[in-house]
TORKOL-4160 file (C-alpha; in steps of 0.2 Angstrom, whole numbers, padded with zeros to 4 digits, m for minus):
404
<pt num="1" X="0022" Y="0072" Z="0025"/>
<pt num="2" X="0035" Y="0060" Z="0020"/>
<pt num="3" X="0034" Y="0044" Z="0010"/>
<pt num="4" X="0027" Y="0024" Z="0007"/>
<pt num="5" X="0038" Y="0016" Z="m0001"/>
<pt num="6" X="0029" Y="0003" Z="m0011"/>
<pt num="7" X="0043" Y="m0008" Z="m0016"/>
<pt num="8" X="0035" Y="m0023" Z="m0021"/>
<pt num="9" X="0022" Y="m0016" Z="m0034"/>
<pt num="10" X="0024" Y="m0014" Z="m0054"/>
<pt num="11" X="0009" Y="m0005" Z="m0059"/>
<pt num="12" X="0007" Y="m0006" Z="m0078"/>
<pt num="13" X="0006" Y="0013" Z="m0080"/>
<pt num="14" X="0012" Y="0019" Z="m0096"/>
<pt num="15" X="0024" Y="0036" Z="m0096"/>
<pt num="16" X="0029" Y="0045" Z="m0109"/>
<pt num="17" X="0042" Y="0043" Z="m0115"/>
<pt num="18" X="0046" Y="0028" Z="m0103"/>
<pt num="19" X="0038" Y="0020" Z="m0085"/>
<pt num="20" X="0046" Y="0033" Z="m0073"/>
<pt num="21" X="0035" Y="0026" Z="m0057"/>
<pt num="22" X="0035" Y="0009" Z="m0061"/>
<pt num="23" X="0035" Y="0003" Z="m0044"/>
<pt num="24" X="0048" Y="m0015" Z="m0048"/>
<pt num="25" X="0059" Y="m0021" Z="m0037"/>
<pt num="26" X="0075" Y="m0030" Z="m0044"/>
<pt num="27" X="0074" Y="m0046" Z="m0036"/>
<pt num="28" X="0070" Y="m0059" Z="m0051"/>
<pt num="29" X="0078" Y="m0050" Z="m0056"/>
<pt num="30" X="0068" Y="m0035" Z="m0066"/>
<pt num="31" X="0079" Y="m0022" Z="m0077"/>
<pt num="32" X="0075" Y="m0005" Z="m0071"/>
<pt num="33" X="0070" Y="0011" Z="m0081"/>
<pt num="34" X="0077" Y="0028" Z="m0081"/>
<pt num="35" X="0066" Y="0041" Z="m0086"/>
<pt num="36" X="0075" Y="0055" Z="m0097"/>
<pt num="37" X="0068" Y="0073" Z="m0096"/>
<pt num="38" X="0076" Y="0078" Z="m0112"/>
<pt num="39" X="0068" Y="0062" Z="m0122"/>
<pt num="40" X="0051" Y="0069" Z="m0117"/>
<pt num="41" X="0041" Y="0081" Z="m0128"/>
<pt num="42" X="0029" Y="0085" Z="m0112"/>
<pt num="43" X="0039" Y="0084" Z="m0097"/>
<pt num="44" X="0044" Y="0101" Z="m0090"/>
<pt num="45" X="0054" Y="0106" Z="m0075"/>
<pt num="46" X="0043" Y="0112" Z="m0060"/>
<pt num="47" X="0050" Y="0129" Z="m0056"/>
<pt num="48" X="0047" Y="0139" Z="m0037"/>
<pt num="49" X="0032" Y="0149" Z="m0044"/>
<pt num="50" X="0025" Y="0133" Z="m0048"/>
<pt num="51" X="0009" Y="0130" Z="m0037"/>
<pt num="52" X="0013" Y="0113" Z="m0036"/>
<pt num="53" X="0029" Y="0118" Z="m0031"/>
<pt num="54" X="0021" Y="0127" Z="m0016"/>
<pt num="55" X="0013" Y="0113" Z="m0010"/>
<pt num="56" X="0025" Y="0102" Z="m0005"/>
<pt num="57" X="0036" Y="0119" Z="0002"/>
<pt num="58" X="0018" Y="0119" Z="0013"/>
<pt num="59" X="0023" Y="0102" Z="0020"/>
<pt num="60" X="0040" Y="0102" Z="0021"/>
<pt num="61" X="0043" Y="0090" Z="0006"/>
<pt num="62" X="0049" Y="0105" Z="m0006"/>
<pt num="63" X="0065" Y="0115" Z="m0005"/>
<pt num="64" X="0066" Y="0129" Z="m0019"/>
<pt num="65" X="0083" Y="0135" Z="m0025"/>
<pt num="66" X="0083" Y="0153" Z="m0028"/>
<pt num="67" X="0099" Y="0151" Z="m0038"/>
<pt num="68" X="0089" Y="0139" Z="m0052"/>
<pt num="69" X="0074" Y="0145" Z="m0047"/>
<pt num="70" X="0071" Y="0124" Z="m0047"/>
<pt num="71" X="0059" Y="0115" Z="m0036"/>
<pt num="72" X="0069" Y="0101" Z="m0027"/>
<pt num="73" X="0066" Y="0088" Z="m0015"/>
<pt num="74" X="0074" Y="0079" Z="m0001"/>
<pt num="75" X="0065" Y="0065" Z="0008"/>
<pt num="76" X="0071" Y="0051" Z="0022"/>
<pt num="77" X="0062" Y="0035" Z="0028"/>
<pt num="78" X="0060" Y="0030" Z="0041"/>
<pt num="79" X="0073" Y="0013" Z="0038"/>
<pt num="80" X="0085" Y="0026" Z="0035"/>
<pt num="81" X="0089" Y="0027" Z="0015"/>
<pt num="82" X="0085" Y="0041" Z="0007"/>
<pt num="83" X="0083" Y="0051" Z="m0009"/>
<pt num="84" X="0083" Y="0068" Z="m0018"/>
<pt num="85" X="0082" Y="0075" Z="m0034"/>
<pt num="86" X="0070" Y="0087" Z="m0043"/>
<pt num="87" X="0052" Y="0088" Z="m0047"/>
<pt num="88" X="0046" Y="0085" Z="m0066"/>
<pt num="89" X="0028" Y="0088" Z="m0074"/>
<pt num="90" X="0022" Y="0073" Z="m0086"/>
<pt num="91" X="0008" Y="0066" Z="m0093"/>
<pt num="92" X="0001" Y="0048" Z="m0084"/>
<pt num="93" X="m0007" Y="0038" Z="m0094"/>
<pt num="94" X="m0020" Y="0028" Z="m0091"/>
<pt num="95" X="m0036" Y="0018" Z="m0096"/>
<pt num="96" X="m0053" Y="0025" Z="m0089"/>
<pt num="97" X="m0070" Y="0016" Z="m0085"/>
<pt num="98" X="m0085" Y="0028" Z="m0091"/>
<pt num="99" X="m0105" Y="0024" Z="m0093"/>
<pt num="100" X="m0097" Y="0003" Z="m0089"/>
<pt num="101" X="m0084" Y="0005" Z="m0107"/>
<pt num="102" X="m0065" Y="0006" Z="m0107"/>
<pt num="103" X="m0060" Y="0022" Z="m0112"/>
<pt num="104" X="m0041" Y="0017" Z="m0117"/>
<pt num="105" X="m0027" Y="0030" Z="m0118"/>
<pt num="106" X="m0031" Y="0043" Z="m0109"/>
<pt num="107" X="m0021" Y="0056" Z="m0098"/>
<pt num="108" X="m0017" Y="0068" Z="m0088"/>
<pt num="109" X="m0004" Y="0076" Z="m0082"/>
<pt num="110" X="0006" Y="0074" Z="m0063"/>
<pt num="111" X="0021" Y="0083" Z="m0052"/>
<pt num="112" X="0033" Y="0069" Z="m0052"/>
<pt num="113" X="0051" Y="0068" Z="m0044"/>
<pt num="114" X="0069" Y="0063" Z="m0051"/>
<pt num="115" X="0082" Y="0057" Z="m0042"/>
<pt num="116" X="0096" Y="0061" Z="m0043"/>
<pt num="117" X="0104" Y="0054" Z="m0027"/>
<pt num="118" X="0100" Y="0040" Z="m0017"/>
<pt num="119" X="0106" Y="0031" Z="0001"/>
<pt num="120" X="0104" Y="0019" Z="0012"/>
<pt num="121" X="0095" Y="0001" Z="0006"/>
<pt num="122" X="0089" Y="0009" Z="m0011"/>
<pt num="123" X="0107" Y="0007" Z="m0016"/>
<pt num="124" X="0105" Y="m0010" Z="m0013"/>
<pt num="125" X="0102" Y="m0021" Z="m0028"/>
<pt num="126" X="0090" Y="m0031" Z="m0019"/>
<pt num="127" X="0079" Y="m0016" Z="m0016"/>
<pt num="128" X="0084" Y="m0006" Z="m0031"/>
<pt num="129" X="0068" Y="0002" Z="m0038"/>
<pt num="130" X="0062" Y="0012" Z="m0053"/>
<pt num="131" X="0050" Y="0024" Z="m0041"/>
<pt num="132" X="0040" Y="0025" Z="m0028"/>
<pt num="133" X="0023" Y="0029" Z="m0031"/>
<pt num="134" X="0014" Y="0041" Z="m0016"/>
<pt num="135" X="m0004" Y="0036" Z="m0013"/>
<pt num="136" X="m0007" Y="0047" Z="0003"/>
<pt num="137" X="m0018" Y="0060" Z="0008"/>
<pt num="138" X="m0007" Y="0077" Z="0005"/>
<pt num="139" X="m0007" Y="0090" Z="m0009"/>
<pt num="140" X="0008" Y="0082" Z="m0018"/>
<pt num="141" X="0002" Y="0063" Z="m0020"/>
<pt num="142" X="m0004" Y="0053" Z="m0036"/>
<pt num="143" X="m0022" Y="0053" Z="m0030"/>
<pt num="144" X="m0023" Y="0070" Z="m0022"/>
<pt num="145" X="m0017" Y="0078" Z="m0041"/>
<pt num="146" X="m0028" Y="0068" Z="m0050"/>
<pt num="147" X="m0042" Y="0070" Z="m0038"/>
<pt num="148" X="m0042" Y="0089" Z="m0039"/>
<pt num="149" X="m0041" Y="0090" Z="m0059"/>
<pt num="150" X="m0058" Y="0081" Z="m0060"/>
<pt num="151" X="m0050" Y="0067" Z="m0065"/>
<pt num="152" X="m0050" Y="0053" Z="m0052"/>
<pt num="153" X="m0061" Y="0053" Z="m0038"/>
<pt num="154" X="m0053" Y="0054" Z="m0019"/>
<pt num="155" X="m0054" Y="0036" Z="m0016"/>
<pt num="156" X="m0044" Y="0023" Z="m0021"/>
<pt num="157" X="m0041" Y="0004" Z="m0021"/>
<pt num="158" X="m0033" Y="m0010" Z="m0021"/>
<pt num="159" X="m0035" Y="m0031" Z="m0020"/>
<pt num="160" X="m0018" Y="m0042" Z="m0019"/>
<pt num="161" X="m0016" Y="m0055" Z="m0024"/>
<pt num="162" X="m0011" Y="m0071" Z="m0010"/>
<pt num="163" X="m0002" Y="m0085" Z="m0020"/>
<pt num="164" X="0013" Y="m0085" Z="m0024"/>
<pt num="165" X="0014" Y="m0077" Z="m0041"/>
<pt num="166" X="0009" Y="m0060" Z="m0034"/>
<pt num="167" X="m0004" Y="m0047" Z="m0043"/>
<pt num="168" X="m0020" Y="m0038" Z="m0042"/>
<pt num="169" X="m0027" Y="m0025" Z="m0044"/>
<pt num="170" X="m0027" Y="m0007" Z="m0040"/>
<pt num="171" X="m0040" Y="0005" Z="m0046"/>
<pt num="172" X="m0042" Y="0025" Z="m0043"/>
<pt num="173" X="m0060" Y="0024" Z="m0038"/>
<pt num="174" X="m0070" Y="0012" Z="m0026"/>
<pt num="175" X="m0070" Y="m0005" Z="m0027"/>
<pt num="176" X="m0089" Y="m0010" Z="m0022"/>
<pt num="177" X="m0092" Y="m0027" Z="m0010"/>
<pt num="178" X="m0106" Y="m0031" Z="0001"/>
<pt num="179" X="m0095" Y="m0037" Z="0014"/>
<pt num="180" X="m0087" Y="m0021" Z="0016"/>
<pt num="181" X="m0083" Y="m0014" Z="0033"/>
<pt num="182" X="m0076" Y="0005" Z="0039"/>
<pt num="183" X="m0067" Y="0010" Z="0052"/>
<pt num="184" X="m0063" Y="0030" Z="0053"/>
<pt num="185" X="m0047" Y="0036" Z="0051"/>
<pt num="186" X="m0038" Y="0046" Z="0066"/>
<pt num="187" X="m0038" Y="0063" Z="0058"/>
<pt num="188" X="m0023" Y="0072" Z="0056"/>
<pt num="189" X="m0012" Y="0058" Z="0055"/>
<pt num="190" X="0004" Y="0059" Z="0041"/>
<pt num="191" X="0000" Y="0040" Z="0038"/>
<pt num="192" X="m0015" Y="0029" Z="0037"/>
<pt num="193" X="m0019" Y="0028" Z="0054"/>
<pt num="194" X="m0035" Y="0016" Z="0061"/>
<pt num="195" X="m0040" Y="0016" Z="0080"/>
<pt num="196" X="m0035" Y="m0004" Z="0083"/>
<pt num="197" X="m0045" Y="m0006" Z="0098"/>
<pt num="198" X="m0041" Y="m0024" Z="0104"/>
<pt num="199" X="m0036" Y="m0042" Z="0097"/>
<pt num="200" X="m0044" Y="m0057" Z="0101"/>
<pt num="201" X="m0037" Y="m0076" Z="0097"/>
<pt num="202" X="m0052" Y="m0089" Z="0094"/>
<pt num="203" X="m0063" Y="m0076" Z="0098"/>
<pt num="204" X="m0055" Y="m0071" Z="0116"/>
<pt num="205" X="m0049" Y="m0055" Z="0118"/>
<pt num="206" X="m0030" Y="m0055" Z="0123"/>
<pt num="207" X="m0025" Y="m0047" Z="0140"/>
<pt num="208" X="m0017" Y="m0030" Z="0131"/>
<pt num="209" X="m0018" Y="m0013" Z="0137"/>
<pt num="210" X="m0032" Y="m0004" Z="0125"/>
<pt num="211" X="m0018" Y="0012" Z="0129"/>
<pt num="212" X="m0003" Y="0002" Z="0117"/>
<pt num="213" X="m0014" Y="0006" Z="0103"/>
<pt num="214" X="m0018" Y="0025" Z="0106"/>
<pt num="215" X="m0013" Y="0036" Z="0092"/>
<pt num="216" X="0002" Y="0050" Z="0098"/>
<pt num="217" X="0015" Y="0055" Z="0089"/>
<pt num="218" X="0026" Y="0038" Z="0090"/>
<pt num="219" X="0009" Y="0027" Z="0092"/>
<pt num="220" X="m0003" Y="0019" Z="0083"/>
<pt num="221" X="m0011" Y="0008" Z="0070"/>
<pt num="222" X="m0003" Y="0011" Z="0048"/>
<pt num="223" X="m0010" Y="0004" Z="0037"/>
<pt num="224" X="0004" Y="0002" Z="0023"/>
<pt num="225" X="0004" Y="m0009" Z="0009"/>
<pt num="226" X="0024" Y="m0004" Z="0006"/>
<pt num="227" X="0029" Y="m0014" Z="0021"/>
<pt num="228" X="0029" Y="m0035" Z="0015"/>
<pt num="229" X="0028" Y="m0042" Z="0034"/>
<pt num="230" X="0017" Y="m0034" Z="0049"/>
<pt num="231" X="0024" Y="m0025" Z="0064"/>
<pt num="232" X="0017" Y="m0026" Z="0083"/>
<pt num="233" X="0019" Y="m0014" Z="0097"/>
<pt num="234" X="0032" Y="m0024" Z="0107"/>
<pt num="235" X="0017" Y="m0025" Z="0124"/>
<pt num="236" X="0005" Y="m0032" Z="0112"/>
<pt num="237" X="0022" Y="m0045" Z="0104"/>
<pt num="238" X="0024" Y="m0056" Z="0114"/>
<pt num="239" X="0006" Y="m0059" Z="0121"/>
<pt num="240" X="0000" Y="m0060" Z="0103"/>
<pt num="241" X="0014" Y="m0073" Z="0101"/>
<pt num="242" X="0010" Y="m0082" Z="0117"/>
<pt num="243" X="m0009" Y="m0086" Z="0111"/>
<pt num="244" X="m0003" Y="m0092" Z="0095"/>
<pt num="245" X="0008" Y="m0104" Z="0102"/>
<pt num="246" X="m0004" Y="m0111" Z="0117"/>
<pt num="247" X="m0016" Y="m0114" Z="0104"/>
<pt num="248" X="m0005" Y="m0125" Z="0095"/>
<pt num="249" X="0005" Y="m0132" Z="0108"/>
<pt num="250" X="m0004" Y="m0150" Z="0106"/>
<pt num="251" X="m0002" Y="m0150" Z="0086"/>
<pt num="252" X="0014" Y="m0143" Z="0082"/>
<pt num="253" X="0034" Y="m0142" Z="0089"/>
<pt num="254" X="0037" Y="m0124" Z="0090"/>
<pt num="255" X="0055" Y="m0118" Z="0087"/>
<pt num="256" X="0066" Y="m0101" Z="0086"/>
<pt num="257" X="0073" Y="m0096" Z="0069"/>
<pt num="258" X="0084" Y="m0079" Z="0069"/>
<pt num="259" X="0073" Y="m0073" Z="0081"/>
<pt num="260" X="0056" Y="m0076" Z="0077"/>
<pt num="261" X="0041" Y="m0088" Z="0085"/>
<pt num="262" X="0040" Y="m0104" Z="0073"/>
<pt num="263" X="0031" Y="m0121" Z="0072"/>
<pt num="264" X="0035" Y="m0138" Z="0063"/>
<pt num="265" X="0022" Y="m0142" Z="0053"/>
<pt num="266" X="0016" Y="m0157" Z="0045"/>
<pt num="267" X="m0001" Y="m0156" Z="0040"/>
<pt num="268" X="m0011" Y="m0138" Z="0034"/>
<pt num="269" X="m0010" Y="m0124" Z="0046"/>
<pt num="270" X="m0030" Y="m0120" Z="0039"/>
<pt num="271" X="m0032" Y="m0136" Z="0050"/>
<pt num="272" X="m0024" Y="m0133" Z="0066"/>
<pt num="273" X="m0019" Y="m0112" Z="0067"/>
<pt num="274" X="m0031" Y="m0100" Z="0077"/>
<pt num="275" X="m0043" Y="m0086" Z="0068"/>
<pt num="276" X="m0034" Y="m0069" Z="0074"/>
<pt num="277" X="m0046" Y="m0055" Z="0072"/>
<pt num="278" X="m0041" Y="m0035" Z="0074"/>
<pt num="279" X="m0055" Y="m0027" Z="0080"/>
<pt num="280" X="m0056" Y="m0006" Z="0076"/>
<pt num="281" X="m0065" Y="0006" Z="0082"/>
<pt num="282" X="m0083" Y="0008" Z="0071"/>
<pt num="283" X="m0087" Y="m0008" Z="0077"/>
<pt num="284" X="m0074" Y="m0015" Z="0062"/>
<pt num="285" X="m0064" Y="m0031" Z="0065"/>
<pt num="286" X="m0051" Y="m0037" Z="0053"/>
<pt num="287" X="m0052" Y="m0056" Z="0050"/>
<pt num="288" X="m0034" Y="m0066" Z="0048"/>
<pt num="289" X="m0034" Y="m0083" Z="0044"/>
<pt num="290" X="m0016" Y="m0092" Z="0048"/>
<pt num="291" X="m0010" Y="m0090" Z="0031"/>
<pt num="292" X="m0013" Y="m0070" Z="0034"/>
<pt num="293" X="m0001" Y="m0068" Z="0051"/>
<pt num="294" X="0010" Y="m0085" Z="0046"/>
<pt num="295" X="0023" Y="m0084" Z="0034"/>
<pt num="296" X="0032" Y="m0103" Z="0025"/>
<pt num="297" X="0051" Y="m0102" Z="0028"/>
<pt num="298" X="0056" Y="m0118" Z="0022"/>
<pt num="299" X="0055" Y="m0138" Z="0026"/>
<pt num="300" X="0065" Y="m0148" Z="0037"/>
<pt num="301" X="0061" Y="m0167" Z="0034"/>
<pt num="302" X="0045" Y="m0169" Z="0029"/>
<pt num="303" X="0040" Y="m0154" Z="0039"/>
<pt num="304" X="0035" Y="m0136" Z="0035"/>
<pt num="305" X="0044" Y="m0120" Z="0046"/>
<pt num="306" X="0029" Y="m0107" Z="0047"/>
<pt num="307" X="0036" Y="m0094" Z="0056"/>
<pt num="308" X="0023" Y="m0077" Z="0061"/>
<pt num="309" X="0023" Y="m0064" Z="0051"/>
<pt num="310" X="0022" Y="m0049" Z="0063"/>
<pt num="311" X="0037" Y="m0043" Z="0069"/>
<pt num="312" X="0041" Y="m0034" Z="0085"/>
<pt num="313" X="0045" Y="m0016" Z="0084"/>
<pt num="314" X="0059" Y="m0017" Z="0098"/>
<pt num="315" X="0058" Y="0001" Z="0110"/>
<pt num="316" X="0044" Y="0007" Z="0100"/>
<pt num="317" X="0022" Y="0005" Z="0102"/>
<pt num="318" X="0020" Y="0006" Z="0084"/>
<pt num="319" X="0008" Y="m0008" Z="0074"/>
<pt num="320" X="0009" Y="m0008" Z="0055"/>
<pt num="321" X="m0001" Y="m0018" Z="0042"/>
<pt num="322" X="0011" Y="m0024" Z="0028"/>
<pt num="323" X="0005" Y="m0035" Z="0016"/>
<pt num="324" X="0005" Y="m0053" Z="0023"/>
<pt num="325" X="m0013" Y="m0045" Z="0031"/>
<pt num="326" X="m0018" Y="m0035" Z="0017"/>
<pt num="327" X="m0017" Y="m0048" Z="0004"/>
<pt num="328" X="m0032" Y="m0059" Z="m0001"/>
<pt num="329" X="m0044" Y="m0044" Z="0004"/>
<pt num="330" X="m0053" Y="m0027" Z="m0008"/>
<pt num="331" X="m0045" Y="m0012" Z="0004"/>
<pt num="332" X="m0054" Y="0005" Z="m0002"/>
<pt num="333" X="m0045" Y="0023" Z="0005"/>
<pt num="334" X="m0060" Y="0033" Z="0006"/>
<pt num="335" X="m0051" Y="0049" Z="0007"/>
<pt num="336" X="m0067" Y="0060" Z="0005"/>
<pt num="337" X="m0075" Y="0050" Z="0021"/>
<pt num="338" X="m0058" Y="0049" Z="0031"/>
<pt num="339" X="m0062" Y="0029" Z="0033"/>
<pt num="340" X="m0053" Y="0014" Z="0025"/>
<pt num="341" X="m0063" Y="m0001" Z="0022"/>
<pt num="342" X="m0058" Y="m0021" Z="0021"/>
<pt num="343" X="m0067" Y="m0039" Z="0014"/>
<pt num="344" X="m0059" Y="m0055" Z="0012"/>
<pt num="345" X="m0059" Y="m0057" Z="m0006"/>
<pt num="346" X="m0052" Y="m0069" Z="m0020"/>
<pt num="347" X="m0040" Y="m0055" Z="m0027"/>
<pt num="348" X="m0038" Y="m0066" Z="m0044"/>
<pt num="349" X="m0057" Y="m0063" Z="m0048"/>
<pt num="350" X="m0064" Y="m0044" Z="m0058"/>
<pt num="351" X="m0069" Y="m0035" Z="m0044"/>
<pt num="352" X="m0083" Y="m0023" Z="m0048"/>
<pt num="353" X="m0084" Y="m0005" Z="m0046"/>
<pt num="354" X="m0093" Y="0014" Z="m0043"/>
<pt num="355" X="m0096" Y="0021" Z="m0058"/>
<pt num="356" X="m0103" Y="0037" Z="m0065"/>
<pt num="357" X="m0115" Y="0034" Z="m0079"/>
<pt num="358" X="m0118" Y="0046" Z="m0093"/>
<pt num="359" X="m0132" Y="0050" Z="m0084"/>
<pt num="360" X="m0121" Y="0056" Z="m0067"/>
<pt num="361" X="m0129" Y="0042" Z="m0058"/>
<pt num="362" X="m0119" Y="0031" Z="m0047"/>
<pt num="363" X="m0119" Y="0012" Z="m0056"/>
<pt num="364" X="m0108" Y="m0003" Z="m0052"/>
<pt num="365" X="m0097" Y="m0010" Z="m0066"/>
<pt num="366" X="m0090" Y="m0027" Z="m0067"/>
<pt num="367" X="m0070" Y="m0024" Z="m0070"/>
<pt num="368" X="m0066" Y="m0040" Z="m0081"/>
<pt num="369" X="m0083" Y="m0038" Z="m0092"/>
<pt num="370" X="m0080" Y="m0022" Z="m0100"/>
<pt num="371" X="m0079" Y="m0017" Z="m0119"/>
<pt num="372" X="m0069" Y="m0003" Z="m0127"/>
<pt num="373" X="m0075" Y="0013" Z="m0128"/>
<pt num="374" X="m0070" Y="0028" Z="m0140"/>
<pt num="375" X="m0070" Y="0044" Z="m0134"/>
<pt num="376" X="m0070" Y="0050" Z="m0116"/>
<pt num="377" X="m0075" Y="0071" Z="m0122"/>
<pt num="378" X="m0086" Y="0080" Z="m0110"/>
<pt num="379" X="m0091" Y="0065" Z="m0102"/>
<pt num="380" X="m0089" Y="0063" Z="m0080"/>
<pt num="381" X="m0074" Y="0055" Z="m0074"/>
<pt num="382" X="m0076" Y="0038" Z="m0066"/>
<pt num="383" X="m0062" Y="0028" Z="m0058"/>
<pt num="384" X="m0044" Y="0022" Z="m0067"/>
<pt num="385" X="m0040" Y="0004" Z="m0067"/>
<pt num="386" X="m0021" Y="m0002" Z="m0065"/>
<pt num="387" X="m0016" Y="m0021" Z="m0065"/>
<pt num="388" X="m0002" Y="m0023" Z="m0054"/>
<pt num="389" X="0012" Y="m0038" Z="m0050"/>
<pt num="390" X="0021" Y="m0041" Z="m0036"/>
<pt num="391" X="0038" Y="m0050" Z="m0028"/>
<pt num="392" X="0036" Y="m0053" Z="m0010"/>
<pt num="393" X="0054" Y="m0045" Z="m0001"/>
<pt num="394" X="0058" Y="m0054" Z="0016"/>
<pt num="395" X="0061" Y="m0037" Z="0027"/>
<pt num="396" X="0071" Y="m0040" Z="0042"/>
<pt num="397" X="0071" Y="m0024" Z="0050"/>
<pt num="398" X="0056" Y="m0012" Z="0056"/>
<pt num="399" X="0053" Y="m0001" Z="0043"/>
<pt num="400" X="0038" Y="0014" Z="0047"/>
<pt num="401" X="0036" Y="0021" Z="0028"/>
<pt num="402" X="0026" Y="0036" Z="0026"/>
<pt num="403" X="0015" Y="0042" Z="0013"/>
<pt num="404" X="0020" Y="0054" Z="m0002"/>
C-alpha cells in the first residue's frame, strides 16, 4: 500500500523532541522542522526483527538491510516524487477526551519514517513538507497502530474548514451528526474507494456510462483529502462540464483559462450555479453547492473568473475527491464498518463526538465544551482530538496519492 500525501494539513501534534509529521507545507511561507534521532531520549531505530518492521515487508512498503539489520523504506507517488529513508519508534503526543474531560498530554508510541532522500516535486520549495502523515487502512498507518494498542478506536475524522483561512478539525474517533450518510467502501481497495454510481445536475442524472465508475485496478472513486482540487474520469469530464455550462449559459460569459471551463461572473455564483449531487451506492449522495466544484481564479473588470474545480484525468477513468469537495463537510472513516460517511457542516463550529463513559457506555461529547481532566490510568480509551490548519496549493497536474 503506498501513500496520501496530505500536503496541505498542519496538525498541532506535539513530538518529542520536535513535530516530526507536521504536515506544513511551505507556501506562506512556513519554516520547516527536522526531527533528530539523536536529540530524542525515546526514539529508537526500528530493526528487521521488529514486528512492525514486518508489516510493512507484508505490504511491500519495507526493505530490511541485512548488512544493518535496519528497517528502511522506499515509497513513490503517484505524481512521480518520491522518498526513502528509515523507520524510527517515538512517542506521539496527544490530548484525549474520556467520561466528556480533556485528558491532556497523553501518549503513545508510533513507527515513523525519516527521510533521508527525496525527488521529484517534494524538492520543490512550494511543496516542501515536514511529513506526511498515513491515515489509511494498512498495518503500518497512524490510525491502524494506535488502533491496535487500545488507544484510538478504528475510525477517524475530519471537518475542513471552507474560507479562506483554512482549518478544522481532525479527530481519532467518530464525529457524531444526525445528517450523516454511508456508503460502503469497495473492499480490498489500497485507497479509499466508494461505488460512485451516477451524477445528476439540478437533479437530472447525466447521460454517463454507470461502467466509468466501476472499481478495477486503474478505476474508481478515492476519496483523498491530500489532493487540493477534484479529478474526473475523462467520459464523465466533459459531460459533467457540458451541464454546468448549459445551465449557465444565460447568466454568465464562459471562457477557457489554461485549459480549464471558466465563467465571468458578476454577481454570486449561490444565485446562479447548479446543485451537483454524487450519488454512491447505499443509496448515499454527496451534495455540492457551486462553491464546492467551482474554484475563484481572479477578476477581470468588475467580474469574477470561477473556474471548475474537477480536473480531467487525461487517458485514465480514475475520479478522486480532493478537498474543494470535502471541505465544509464532517467525513467519518469507519474503518471497523468498511463505510465512509459525509454531512454538510459549518467546519468552524465544535462538532461533537462518540465517547466512552467511565461506565463503557457509548455518550456523545460536545468538542468545544469540555474541561480538563487529570489522569487518564485505567480508564477506556475514547477518541483523540487534533486542530488542524491548512494552505490551499493550486495542483496542476493529476496526482492519484495513496494511503500510508
Amino acid at each position: 500500500m503506498g501513500q496520501l500525501r496530505f500536503l496541505q494539513w498542519l496538525p498541532f501534534i506535539k513530538w518529542t523532541p520536535s513535530i516530526a509529521l507536521s504536515l506544513t507545507v511551505n507556501y506562506f511561507p512556513i519554516p520547516l522542522n527536522f526531527f533528530d534521532t539523536g536529540s530524542s531520549s525515546t526514539s529508537t531505530l526500528v530493526s528487521c526483527s521488529d514486528q512492525r518492521c514486518g508489516l510493512g515487508v507484508q505490504s511491500a512498503d519495507s526493505i530490511c538491510s541485512t548488512q544493518n539489520n535496519q528497517c528502511t523504506y522506499t515509497f513513490q507517488y503517484g505524481d512521480g516524487s518520491g522518498t526513502s529513508g528509515f523507520y524510527v519508534s517515538d512517542l506521539l503526543h496527544f490530548d484525549m477526551i474520556l467520561g466528556g474531560s480533556m485528558i491532556q498530554n497523553s501518549s503513545a508510541p508510533i513507527v515513523f519514517g525519516c527521510s533521508t532522500l527525496q525527488t521529484g516535486d517534494l524538492t520543490k520549495s512550494d511543496r516542501a513538507v515536514d511529513g506526511i502523515f498515513g491515515f489509511g487502512q494498512q498495518g503500518m498507518s497512524v490510525i491502524s497502530q494506535l488502533s491496535s494498542q487500545g488507544v484510538a478506536p478504528k475510525v477517524f475524522s475530519h471537518c475542513l474548514k471552507g474560507n479562506d483561512e483554512g482549518g478544522g478539525i481532525l479527530v481519532l474517533g467518530e464525529i457524531v451528526e444526525p445528517n450523516i450518510v454511508y456508503s460502503p467502501l469497495v473492499p480490498g481497495q489500497p485507497h479509499y474507494n466508494l461505488h460512485l454510481q451516477s451524477i445528476s445536475v439540478n437533479g437530472q442524472i447525466l447521460p454517463i456510462d454507470s461502467a466509468v465508475f466501476a472499481t478495477s485496478s486503474n478505476r474508481g472513486t478515492i476519496i483523498d483529502s491530500g489532493t487540493t482540487l477534484a479529478y474526473l474520469a475523462e467520459e464523465a469530464y466533459d459531460p459533467f462540464v457540458d451541464a454546468i455550462t448549459t445551465a449557465v449559459s444565460q447568466s454568465v460569459r464562459p471562457v477557457l483559462s489554461k485549459g480549464n471551463q471558466c465563467y465571468l461572473i458578476t454577481t454570486s455564483v449561490a444565485d446562479i450555479f447548479p446543485q451537483v449531487s454524487l450519488n454512491f451506492a447505499g443509496g448515499a449522495s454527496m451534495v455540492l453547492g457551486p462553491q464546492e466544484y467551482l474554484v475563484q481564479q481572479n477578476s477581470i473588470g468588475s467580474a469574477a473568473v470561477w473556474c471548475i474545480g474537477f480536473q480531467k484525468i487525461q487517458g485514465q477513468s480514475i475520479t478522486i475527491l480532493g478537498d474543494v469537495v470535502l471541505k465544509d463537510k464532517i467525513f467519518v472513516y469507519d474503518l471497523g464498518g468498511q463505510r465512509i460517511g459525509w454531512a454538510n457542516y459549518d467546519c468552524s463550529m465544535s462538532v461533537n463526538v462518540s465517547a466512552t463513559s467511565r461506565t463503557g457506555r457509548s455518550e456523545y461529547v460536545n468538542a468545544g465544551q469540555l474541561s480538563d481532566g487529570s489522569s487518564i490510568h485505567n480508564e477506556p480509551y475514547t477518541l483523540l482530538l487534533v486542530s488542524i490548519m491548512a494552505s490551499i496549493l493550486h495542483v496542476t497536474f493529476p496526482s492519484i496519492f495513496q494511503f500510508l
